[in-house]
C-alpha positions in Angstrom: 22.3 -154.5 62.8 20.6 -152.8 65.6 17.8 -155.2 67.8 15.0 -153.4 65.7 16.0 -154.4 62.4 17.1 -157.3 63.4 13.7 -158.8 65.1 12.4 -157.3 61.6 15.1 -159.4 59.7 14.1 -162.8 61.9 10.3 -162.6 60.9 11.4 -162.7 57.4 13.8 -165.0 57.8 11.4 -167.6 59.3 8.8 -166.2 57.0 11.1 -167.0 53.8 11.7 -170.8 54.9 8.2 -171.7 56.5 6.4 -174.2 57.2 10.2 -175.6 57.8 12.3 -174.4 60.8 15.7 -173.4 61.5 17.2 -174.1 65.1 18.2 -170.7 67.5 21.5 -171.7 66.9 21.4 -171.1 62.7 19.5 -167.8 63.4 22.6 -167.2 65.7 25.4 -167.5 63.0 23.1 -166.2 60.9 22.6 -162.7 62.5 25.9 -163.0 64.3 24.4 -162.9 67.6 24.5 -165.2 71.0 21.7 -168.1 71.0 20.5 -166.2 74.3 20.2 -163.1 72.2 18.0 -165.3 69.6 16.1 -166.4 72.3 15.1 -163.3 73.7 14.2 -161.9 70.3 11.9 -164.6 69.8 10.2 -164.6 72.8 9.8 -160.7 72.2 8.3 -161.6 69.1 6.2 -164.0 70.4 5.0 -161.8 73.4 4.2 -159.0 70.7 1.4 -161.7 68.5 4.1 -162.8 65.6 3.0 -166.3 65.2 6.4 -168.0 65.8 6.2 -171.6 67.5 8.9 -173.6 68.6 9.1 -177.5 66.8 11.0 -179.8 69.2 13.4 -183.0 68.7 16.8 -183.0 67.3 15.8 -181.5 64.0 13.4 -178.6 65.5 14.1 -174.8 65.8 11.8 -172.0 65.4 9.0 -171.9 62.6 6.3 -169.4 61.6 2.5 -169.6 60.5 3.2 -167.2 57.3 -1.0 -168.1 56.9 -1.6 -166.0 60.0 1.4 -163.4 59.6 1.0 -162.6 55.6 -1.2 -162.6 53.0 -0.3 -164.5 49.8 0.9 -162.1 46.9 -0.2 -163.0 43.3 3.6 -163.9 42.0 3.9 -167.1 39.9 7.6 -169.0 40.5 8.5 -167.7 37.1 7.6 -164.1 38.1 9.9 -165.0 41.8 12.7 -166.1 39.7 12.6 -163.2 37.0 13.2 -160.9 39.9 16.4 -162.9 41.1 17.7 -163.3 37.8 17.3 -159.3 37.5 19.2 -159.3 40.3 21.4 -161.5 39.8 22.9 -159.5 37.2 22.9 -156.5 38.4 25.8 -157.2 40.9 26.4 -154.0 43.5 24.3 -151.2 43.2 22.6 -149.0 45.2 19.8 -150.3 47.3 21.0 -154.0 46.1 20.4 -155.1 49.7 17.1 -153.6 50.0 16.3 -155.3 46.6 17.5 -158.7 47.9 15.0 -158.1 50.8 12.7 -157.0 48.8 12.7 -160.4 46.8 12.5 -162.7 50.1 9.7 -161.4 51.4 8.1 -162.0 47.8 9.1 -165.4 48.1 7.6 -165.8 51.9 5.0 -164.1 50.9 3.9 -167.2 48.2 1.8 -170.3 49.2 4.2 -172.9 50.3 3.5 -174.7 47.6 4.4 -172.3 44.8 7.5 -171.0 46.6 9.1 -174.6 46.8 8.3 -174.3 42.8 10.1 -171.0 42.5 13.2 -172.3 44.7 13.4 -175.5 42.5 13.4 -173.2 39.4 15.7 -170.9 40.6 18.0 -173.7 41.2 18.0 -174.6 37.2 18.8 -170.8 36.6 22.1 -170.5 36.6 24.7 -167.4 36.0 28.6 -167.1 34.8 30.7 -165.2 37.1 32.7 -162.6 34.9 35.0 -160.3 36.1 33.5 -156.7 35.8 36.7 -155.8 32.9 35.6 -158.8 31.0 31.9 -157.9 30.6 30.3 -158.3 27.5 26.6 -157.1 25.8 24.1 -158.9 26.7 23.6 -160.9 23.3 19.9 -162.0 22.1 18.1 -165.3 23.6 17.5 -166.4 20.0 14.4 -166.9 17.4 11.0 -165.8 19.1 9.8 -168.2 21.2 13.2 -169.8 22.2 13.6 -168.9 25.8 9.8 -168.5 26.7 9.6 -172.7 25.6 12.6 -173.9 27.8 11.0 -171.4 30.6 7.7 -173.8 30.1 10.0 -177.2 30.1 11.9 -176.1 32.9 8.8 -175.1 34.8 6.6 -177.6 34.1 9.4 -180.6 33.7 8.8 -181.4 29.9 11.0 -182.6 27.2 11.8 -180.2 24.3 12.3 -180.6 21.1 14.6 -178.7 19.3 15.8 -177.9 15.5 19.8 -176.9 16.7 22.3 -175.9 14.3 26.0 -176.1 15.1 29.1 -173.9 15.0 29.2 -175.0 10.9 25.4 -174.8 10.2 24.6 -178.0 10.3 20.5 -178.6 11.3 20.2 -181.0 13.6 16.7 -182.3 15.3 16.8 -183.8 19.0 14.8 -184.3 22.0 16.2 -183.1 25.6 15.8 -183.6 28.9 16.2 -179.4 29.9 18.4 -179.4 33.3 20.1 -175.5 33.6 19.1 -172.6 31.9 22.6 -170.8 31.6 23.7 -167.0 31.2 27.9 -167.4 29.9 30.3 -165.6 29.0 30.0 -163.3 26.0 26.7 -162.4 27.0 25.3 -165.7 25.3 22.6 -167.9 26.9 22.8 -171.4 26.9 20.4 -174.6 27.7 22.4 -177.4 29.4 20.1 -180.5 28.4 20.3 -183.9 28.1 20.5 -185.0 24.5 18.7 -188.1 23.5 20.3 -188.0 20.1 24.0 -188.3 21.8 22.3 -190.1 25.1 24.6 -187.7 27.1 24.5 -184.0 28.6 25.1 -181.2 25.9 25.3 -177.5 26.0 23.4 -175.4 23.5 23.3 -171.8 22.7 20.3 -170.0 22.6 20.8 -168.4 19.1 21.7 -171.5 17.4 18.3 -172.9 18.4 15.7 -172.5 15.3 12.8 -173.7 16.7 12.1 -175.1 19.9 8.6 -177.1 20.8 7.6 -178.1 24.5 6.6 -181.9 24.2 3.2 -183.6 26.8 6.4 -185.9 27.8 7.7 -185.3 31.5 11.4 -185.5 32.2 12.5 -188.6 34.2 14.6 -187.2 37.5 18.1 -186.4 36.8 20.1 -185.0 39.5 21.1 -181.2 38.9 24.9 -181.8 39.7 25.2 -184.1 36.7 24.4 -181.2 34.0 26.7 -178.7 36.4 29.8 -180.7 35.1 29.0 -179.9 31.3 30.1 -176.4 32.0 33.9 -176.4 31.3 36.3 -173.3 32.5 32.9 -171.5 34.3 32.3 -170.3 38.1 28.8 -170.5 38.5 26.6 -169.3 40.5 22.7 -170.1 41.1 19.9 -167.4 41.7 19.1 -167.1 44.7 15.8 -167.1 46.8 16.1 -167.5 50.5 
């Protein structure tokens, strides 16, 4: 990376993470640079009006006024992490690294607020790993309706409750907790959830789902690592924002 696009690439950077900070020496394993090189590209920046200031004590680094640098697109969280998933699954392809940029400065570009939204959504959107000879159709989310409720109890934190029928038929109705919205293998999409009716995590595929009703309930907090477990025999991989 030549000093050009890389003084580019740090604006973002900071940009992407503000109002936190990351110290000269993350940007330096980050860009593969010395911290003197970092130092002198922020200064260069500084000297040329970016509004980079420097946060001191053990956890400081470098942070950016994105108020001052950017103004605020019009993209909700879901919007942020429709474009990651879209990328997500497109694996290599041309321009894919200009696309990835393309999404951070999306992100940066957000109200602080509403991108800390989008990162904590993106981090219950979750992808299967498979192996480009093992590929399979994308298969169909399931009745109308399906996946556009568990994007409203994921965003918003709310119980569902579904009408889910199993690998014989049988109709069963439960209330979740929603924790990961999952693409798997065979193209099928799954919602990894916390059953009420079982009073443990359970997995359930998006076309076995016959109805599906957001509830006024919140969720209680459940760490993300404990539906992450539920997914047997799968690398997975999370969408990525920053």
């Amino acid at each position: 990376m030549n000093r050009t696009d890389r003084l580019y690439a740090l604006v973002e950077n900071l940009r992407a993470i503000s109002p936190r900070c990351r110290s000269a020496r993350e940007l330096a394993q980050r860009f593969e640079v010395s911290v003197r090189t970092i130092e002198r590209d922020i200064t260069a920046l500084q000297e040329s009006g970016v509004p980079i200031y420097a946060e001191p004590g053990r956890k400081g680094g470098y942070a950016i006024d994105k108020k001052l640098s950017l103004p605020p697109l019009n993209f909700t969280p879901a919007e942020a992490v429709a474009i990651a998933v879209a990328l997500s699954q497109a694996g290599d392809q041309p321009f894919g690294r200009q696309a990835r940029s393309a999404l951070r400065k999306v992100v940066a570009a957000m109200p602080g607020s509403e991108g800390d939204l989008a990162r904590e959504l993106a981090r219950r959107v979750q992808l299967v790993h498979v192996p480009r000879e093992q590929d399979n159709e994308i298969q169909p989310l399931g009745a109308e309706g399906i996946s556009r409720a568990i994007e409203e109890a994921l965003l918003r934190r709310r119980v569902l409750r579904l009408d889910y029928a199993d690998a014989k038929g049988a109709l069963t109705s439960r209330d979740v907790e929603p924790g990961v919205f999952l693409g798997g293998r065979g193209g099928f999409w799954y919602l990894v959830a916390w059953c009420r009716l079982r009073d443990d995590v359970r997995v359930f595929r998006l076309d076995r789902i016959a109805s599906a009703t957001v509830t006024a309930e919140r969720c209680p907090e459940r760490p993300l690592e404990g539906f992450a477990t539920e997914v047997p025999e799968m690398v997975v991989h999370g969408t990525m924002l920053d």
